[in-house]
Structures are given as C-alpha cells and as structure tokens.
N, CA, C and O atoms as CSV, one atom per row, in Angstrom:
chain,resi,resn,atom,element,x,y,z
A,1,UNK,N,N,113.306,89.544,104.106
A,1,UNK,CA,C,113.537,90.463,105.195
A,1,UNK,C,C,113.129,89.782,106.497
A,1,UNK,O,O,112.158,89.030,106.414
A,2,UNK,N,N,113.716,89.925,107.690
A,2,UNK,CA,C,113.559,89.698,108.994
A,2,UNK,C,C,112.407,90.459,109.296
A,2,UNK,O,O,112.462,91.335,108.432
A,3,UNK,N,N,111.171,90.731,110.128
A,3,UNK,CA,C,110.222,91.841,110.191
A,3,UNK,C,C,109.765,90.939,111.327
A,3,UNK,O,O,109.835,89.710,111.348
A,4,UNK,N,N,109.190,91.907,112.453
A,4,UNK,CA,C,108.649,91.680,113.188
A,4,UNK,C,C,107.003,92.039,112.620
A,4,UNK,O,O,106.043,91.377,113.015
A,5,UNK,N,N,106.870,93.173,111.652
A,5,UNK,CA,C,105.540,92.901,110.939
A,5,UNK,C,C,105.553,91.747,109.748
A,5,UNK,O,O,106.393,91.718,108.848
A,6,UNK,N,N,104.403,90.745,109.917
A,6,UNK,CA,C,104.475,89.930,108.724
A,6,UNK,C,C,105.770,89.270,108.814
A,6,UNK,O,O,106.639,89.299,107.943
A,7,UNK,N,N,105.817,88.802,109.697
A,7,UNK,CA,C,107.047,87.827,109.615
A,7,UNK,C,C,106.801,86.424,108.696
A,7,UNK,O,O,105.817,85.688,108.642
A,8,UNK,N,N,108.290,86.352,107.899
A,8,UNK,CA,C,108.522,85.026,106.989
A,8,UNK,C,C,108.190,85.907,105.309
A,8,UNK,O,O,108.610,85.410,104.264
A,9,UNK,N,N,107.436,87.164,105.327
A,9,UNK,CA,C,106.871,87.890,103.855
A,9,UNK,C,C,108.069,88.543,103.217
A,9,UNK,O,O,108.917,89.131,103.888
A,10,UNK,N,N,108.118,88.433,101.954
A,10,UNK,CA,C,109.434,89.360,101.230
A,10,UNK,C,C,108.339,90.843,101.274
A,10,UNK,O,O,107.149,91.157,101.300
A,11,UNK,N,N,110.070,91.574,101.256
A,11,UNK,CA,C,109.708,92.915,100.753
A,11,UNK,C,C,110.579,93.489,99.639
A,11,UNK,O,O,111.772,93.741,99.472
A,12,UNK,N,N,109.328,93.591,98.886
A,12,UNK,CA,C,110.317,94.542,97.375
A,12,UNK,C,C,111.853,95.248,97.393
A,12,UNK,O,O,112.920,95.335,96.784
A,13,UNK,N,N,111.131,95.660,98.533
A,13,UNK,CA,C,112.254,96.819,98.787
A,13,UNK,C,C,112.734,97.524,99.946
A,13,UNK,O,O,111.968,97.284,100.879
A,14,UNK,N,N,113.658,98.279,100.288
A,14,UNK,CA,C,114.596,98.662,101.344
A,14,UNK,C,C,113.630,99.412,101.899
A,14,UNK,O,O,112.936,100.102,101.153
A,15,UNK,N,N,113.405,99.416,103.321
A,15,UNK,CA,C,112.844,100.927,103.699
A,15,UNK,C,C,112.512,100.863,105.113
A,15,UNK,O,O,112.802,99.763,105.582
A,16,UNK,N,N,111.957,101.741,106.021
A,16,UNK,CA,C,112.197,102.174,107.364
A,16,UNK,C,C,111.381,103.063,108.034
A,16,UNK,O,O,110.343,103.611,107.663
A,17,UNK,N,N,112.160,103.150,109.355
A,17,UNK,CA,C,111.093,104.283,110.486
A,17,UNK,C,C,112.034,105.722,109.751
A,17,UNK,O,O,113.246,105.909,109.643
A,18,UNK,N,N,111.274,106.254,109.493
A,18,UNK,CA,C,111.920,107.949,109.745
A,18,UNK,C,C,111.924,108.355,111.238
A,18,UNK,O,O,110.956,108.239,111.988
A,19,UNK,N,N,113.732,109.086,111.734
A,19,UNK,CA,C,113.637,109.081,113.141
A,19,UNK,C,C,112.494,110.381,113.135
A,19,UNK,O,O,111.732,110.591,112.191
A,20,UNK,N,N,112.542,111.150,114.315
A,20,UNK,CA,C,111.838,111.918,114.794
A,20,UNK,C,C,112.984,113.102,113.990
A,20,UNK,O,O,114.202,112.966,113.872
A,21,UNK,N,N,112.149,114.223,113.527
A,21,UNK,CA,C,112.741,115.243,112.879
A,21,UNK,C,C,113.786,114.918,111.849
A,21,UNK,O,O,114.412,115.943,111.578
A,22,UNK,N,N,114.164,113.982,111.244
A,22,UNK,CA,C,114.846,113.453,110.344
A,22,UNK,C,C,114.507,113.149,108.800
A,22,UNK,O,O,113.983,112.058,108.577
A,23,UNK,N,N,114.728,113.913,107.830
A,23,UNK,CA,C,113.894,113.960,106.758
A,23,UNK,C,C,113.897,113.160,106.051
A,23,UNK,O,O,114.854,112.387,106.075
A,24,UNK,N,N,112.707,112.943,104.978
A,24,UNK,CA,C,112.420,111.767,104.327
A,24,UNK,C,C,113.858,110.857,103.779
A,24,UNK,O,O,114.353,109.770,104.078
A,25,UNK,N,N,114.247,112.138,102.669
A,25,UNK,CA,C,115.730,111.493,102.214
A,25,UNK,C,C,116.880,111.143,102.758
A,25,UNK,O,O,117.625,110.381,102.142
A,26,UNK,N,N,117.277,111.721,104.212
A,26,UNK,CA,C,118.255,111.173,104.440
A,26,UNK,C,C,117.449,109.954,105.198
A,26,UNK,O,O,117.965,108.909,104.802
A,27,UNK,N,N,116.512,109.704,106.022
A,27,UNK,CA,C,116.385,108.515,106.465
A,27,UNK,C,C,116.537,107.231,104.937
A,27,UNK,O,O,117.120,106.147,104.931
A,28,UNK,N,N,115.847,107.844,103.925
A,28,UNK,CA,C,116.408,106.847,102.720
A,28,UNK,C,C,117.340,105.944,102.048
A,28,UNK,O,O,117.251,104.830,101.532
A,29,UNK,N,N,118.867,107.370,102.350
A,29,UNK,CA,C,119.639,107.056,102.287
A,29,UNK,C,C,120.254,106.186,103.789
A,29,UNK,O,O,121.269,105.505,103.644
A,30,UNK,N,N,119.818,106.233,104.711
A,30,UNK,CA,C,120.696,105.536,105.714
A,30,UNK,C,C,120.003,104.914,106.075
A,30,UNK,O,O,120.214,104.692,107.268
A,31,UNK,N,N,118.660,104.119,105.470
A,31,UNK,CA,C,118.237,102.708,105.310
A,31,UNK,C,C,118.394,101.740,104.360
A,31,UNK,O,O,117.961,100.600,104.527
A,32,UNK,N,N,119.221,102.240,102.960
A,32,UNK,CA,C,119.440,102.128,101.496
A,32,UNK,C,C,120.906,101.606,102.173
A,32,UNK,O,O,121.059,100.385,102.168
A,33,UNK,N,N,122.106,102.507,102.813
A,33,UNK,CA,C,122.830,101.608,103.099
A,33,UNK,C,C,123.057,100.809,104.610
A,33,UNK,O,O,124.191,100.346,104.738
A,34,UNK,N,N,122.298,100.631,105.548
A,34,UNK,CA,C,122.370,99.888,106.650
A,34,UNK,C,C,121.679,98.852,106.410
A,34,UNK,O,O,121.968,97.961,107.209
A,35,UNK,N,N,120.533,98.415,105.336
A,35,UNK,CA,C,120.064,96.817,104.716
A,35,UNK,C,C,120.576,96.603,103.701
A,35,UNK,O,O,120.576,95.412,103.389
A,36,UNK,N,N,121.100,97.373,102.921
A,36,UNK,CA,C,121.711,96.630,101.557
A,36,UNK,C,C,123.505,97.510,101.592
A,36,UNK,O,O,124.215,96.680,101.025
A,37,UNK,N,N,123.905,98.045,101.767
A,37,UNK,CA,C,124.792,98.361,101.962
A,37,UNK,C,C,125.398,99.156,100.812
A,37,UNK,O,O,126.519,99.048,100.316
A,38,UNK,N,N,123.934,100.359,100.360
A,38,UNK,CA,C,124.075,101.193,98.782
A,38,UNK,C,C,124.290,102.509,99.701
A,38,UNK,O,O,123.554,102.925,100.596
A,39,UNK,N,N,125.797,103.167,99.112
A,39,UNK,CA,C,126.036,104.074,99.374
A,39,UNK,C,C,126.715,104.913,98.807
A,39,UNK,O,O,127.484,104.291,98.074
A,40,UNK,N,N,126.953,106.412,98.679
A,40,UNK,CA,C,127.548,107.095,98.012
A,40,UNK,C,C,126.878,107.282,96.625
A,40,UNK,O,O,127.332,107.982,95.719
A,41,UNK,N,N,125.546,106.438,96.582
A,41,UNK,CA,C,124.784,106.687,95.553
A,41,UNK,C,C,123.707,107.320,95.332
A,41,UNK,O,O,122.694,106.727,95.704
A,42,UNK,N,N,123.496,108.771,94.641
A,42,UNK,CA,C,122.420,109.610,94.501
A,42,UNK,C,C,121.029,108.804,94.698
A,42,UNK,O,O,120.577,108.094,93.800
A,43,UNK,N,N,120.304,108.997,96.116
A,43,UNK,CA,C,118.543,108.506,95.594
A,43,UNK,C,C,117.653,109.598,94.661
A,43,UNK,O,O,117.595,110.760,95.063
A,44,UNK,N,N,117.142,109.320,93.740
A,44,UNK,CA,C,116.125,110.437,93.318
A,44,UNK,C,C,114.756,109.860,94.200
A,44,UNK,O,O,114.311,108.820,94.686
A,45,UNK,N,N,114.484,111.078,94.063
A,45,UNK,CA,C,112.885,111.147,94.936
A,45,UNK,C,C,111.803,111.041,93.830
A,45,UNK,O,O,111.903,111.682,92.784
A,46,UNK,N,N,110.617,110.090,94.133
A,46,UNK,CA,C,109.593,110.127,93.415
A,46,UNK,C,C,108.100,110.791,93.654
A,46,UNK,O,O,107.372,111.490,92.950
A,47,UNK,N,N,107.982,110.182,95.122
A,47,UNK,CA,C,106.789,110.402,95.086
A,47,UNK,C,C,106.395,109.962,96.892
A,47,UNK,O,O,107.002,109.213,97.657
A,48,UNK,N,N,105.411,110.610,97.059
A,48,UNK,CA,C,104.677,110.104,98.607
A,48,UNK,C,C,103.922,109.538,98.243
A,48,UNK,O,O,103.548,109.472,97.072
A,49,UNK,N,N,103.255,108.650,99.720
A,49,UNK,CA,C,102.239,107.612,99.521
A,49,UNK,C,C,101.774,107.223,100.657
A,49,UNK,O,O,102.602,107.017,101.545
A,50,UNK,N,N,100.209,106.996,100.975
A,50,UNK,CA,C,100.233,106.792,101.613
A,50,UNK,C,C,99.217,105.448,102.295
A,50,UNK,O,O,98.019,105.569,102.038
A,51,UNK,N,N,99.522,104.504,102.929
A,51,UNK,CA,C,99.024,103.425,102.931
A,51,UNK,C,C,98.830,102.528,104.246
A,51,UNK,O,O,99.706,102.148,105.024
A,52,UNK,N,N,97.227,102.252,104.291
A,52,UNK,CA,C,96.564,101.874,105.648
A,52,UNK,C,C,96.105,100.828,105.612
A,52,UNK,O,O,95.502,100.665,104.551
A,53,UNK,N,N,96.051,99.400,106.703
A,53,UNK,CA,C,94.859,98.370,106.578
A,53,UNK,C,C,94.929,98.122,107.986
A,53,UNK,O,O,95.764,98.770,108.618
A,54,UNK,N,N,94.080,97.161,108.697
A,54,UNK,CA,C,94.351,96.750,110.062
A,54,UNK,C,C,95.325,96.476,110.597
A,54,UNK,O,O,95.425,95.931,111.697
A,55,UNK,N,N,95.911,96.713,110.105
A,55,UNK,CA,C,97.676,96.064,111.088
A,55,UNK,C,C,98.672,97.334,111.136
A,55,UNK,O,O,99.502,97.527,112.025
A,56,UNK,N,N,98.424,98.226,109.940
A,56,UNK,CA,C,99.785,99.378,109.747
A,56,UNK,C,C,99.049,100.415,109.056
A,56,UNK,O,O,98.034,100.309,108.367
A,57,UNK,N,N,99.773,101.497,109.375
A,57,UNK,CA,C,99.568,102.557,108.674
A,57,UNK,C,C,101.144,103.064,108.151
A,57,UNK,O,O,102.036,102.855,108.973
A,58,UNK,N,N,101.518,103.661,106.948
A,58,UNK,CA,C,102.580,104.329,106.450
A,58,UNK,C,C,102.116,105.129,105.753
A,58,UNK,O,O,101.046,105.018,105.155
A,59,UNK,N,N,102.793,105.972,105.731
A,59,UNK,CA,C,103.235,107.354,105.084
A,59,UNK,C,C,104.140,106.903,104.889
A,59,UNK,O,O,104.826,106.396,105.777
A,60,UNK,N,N,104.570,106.936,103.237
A,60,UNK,CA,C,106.029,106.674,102.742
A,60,UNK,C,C,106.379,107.562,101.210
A,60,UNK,O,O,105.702,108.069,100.316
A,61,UNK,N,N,108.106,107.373,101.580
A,61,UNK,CA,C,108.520,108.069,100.536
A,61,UNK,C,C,108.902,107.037,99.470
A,61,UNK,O,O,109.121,105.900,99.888
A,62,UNK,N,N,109.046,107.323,97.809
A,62,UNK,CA,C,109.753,106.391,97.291
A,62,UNK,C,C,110.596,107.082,96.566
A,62,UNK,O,O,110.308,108.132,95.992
A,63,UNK,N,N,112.195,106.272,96.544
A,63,UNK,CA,C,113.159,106.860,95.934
A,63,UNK,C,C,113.825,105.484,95.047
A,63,UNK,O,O,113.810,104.260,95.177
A,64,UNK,N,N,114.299,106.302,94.259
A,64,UNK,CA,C,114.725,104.880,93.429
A,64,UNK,C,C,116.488,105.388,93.437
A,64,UNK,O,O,116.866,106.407,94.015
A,65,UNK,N,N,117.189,104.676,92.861
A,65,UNK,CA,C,118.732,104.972,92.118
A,65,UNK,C,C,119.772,103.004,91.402
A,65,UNK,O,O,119.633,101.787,91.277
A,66,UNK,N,N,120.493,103.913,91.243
A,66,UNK,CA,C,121.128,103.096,90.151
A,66,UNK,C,C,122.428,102.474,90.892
A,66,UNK,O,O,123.407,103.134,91.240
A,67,UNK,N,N,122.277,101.269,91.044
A,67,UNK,CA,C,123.803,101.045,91.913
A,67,UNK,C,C,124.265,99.658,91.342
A,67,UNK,O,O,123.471,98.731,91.495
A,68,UNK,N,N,125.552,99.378,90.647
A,68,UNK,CA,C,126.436,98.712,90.602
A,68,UNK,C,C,127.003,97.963,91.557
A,68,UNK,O,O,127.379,96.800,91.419
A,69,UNK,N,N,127.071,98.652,92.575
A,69,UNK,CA,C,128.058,97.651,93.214
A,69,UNK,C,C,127.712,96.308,94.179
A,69,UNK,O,O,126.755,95.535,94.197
A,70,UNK,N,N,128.998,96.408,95.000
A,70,UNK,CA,C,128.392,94.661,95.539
A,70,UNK,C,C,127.094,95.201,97.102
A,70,UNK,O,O,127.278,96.285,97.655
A,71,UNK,N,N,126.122,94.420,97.482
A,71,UNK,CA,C,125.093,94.287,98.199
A,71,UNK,C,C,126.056,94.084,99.286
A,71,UNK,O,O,126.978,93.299,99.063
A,72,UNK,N,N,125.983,94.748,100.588
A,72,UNK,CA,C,125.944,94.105,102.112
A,72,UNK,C,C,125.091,94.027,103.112
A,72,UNK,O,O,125.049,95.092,103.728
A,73,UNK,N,N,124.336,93.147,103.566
A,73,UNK,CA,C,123.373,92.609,103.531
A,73,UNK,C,C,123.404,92.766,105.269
A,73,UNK,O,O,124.360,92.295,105.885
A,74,UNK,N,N,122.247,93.487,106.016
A,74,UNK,CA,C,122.071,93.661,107.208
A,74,UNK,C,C,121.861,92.340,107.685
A,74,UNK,O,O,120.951,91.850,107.017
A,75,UNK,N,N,122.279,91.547,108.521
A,75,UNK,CA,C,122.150,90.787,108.652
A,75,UNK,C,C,120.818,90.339,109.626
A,75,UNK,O,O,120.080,89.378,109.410
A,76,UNK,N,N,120.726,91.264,110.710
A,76,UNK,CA,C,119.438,91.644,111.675
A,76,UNK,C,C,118.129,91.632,110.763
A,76,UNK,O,O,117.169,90.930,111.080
A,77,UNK,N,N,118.121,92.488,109.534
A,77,UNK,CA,C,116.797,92.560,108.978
A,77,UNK,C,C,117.152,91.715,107.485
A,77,UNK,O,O,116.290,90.886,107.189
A,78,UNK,N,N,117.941,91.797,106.834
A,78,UNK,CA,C,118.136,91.070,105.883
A,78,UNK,C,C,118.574,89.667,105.450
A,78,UNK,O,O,119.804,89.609,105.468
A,79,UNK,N,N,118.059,88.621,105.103
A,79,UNK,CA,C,118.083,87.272,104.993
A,79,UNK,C,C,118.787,86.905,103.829
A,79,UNK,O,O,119.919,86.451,103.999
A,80,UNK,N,N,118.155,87.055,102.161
A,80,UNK,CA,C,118.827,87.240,101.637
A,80,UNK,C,C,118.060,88.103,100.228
A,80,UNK,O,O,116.891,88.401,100.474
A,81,UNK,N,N,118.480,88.468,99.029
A,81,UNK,CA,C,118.115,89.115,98.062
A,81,UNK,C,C,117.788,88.515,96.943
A,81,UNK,O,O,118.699,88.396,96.124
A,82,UNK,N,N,116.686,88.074,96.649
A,82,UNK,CA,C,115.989,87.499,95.194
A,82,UNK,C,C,116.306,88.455,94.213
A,82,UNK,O,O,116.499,89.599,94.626
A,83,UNK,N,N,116.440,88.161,92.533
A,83,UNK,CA,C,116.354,88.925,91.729
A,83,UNK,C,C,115.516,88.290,91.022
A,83,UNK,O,O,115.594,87.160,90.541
A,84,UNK,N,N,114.307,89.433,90.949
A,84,UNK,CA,C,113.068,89.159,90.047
A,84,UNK,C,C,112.717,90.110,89.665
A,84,UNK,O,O,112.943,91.197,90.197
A,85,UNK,N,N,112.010,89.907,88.541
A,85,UNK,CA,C,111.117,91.058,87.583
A,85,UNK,C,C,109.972,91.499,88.246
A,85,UNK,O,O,109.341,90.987,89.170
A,86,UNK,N,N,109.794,92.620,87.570
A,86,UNK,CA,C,108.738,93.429,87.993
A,86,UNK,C,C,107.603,92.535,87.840
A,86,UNK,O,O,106.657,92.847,88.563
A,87,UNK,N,N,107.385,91.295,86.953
A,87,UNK,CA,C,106.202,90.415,86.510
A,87,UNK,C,C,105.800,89.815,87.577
A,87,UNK,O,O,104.727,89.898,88.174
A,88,UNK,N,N,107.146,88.928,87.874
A,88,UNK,CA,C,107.214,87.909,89.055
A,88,UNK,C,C,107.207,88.334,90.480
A,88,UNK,O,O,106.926,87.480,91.320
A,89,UNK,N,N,107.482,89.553,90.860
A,89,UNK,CA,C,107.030,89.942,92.162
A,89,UNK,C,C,105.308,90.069,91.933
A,89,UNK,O,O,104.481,89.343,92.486
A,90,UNK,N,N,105.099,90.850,91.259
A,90,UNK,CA,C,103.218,90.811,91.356
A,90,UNK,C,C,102.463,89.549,91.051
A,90,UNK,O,O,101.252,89.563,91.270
A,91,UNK,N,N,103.099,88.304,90.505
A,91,UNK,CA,C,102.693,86.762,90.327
A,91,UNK,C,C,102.421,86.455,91.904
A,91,UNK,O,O,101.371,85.970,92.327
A,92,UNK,N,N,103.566,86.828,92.721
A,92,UNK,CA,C,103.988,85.827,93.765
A,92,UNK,C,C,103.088,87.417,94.949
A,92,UNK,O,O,103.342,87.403,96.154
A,93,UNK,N,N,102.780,87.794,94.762
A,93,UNK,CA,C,102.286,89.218,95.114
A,93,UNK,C,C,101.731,88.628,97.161
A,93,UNK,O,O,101.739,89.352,98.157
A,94,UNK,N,N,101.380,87.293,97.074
A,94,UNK,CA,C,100.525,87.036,98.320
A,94,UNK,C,C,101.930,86.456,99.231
A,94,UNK,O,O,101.674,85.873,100.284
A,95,UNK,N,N,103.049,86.576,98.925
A,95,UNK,CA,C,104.573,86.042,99.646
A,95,UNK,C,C,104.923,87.488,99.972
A,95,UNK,O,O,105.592,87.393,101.001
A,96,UNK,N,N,104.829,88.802,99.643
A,96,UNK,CA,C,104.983,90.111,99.995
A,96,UNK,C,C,104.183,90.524,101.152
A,96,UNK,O,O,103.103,90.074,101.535
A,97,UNK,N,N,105.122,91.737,101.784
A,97,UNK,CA,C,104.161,92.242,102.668
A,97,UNK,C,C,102.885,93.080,102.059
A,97,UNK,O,O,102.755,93.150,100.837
A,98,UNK,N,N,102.481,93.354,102.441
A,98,UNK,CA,C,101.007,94.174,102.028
A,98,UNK,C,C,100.929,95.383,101.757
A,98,UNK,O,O,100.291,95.809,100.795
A,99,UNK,N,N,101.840,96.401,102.913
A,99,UNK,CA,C,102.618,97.472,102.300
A,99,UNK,C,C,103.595,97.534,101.211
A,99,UNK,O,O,103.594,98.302,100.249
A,100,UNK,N,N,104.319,96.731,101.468
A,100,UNK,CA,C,105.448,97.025,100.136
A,100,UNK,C,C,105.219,96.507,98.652
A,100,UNK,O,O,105.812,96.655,97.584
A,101,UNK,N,N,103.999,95.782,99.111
A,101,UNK,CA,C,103.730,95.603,97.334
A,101,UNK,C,C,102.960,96.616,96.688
A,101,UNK,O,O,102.880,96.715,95.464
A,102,UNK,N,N,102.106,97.753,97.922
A,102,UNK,CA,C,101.505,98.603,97.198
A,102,UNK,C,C,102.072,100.081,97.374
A,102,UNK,O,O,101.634,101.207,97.139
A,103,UNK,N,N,103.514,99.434,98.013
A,103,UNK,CA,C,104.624,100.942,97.032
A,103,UNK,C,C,104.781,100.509,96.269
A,103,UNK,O,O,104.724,101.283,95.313
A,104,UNK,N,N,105.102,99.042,95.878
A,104,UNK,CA,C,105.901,98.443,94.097
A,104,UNK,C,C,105.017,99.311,93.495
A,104,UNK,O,O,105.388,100.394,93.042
A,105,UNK,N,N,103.965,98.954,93.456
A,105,UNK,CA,C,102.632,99.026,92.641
A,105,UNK,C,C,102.753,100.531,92.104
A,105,UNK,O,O,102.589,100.702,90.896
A,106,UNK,N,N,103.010,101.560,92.869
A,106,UNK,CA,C,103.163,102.968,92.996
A,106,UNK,C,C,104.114,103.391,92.663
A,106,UNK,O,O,103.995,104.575,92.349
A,107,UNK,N,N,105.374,102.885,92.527
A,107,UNK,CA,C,106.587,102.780,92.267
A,107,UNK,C,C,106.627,102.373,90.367
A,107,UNK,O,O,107.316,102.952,89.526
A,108,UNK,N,N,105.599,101.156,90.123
A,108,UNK,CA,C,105.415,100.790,88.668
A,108,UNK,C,C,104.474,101.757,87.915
A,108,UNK,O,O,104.509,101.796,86.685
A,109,UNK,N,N,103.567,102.600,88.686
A,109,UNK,CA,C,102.668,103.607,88.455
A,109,UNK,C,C,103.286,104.545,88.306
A,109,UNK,O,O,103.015,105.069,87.226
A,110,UNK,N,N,104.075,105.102,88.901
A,110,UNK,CA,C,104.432,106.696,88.438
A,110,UNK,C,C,106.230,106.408,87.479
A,110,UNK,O,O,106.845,107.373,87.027
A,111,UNK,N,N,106.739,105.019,87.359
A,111,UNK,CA,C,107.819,104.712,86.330
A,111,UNK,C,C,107.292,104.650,84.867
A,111,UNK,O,O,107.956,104.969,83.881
A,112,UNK,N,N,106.173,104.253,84.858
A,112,UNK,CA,C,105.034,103.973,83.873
A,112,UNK,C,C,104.771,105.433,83.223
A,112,UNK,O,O,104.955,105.798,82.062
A,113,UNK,N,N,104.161,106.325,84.610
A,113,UNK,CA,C,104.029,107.556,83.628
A,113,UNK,C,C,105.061,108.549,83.329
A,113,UNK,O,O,105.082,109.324,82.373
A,114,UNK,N,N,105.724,108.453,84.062
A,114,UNK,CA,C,107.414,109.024,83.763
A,114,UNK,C,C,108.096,108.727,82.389
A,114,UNK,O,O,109.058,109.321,81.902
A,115,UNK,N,N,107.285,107.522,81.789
A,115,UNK,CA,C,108.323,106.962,80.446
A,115,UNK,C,C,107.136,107.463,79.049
A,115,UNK,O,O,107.413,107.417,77.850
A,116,UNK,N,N,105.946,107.875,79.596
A,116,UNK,CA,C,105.250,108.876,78.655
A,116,UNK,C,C,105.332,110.047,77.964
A,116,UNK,O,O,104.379,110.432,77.287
C-alpha cells in the first residue's frame, strides 16, 4: 500500500477514513472497491475494534467476503497484492503496519471462534 502513515509497510488488508455521517458498511464497501476493485460483492460484518499507540488511533470495522474476480488495483494507494497465508503474514508481522496486523489478528480471533 502507498500510506502516508508508515510509509514502505504492507497492509493485510483494504480499509479507510469513514466520511463524516457515512456508515461503517458502506464506507467498506466503497473502499473494498476503490483499492481493489471488489464489487457487487456482499461484505459480511464481523466485528468492531478498537486500536491505539503513539502515532494512530482507529476505531475499526471488520468485514470479510468472498470474491472471484479479477483485482483493480488503486493505483494512488495500491502498489501491488502479495498472496500469503495467514502463517506468513504474522512471520513477516514487523513489514506490516501496526494497525492492520492487529485487525488480522482480530480478524483470525473471531474466524477462529466462529469455526467452534
């Protein structure tokens, strides 16, 4: 990802400013397709979260979904798309931003208890 926070760090995953009065899910969906270019595809909602250190604070939502088709790739924020396992992102865990590895993390936490 391009980021003016943590610049040069991957991020797991797609995600964004919520505008002002604009709700969690649709900002989801119209950050889901303006960096990767996933659309027309149901997000399910998981879970809030919320996460602070010296540099950022977020409040975030996480949504997951299932998409087939081909990636179009923002070019402004998006560089390009690794495919790795859930193993190998938490190996390489210090190349991530700091936030988005501890949505993965939250994201592998409540997929985890979901399959109980």
């Amino acid at each position: 990802m391009i980021k003016d926070y943590c610049p040069g760090m991957l991020d797991p995953m797609a995600g964004g400013v919520v505008q002002y009065g604009e709700p969690m899910d649709v900002n989801a969906e119209r950050e889901a397709e303006e960096e990767m270019g996933v659309k027309n595809t149901p997000l399910r909602y998981l879970t809030t979260f919320y996460y602070g250190d010296d540099r950022s604070r977020v409040w975030g939502g996480l949504f997951d979904c299932t998409f087939d088709g081909p990636l179009v790739l923002q070019e402004e924020e998006v560089d390009e798309v690794l495919t790795m396992t859930a193993d190998e992102i938490l190996d390489r865990r210090n190349e991530f931003t700091p936030d988005g590895i501890f949505a993965f993390e939250k994201y592998l936490k409540f997929i985890e208890a979901e399959g109980k």
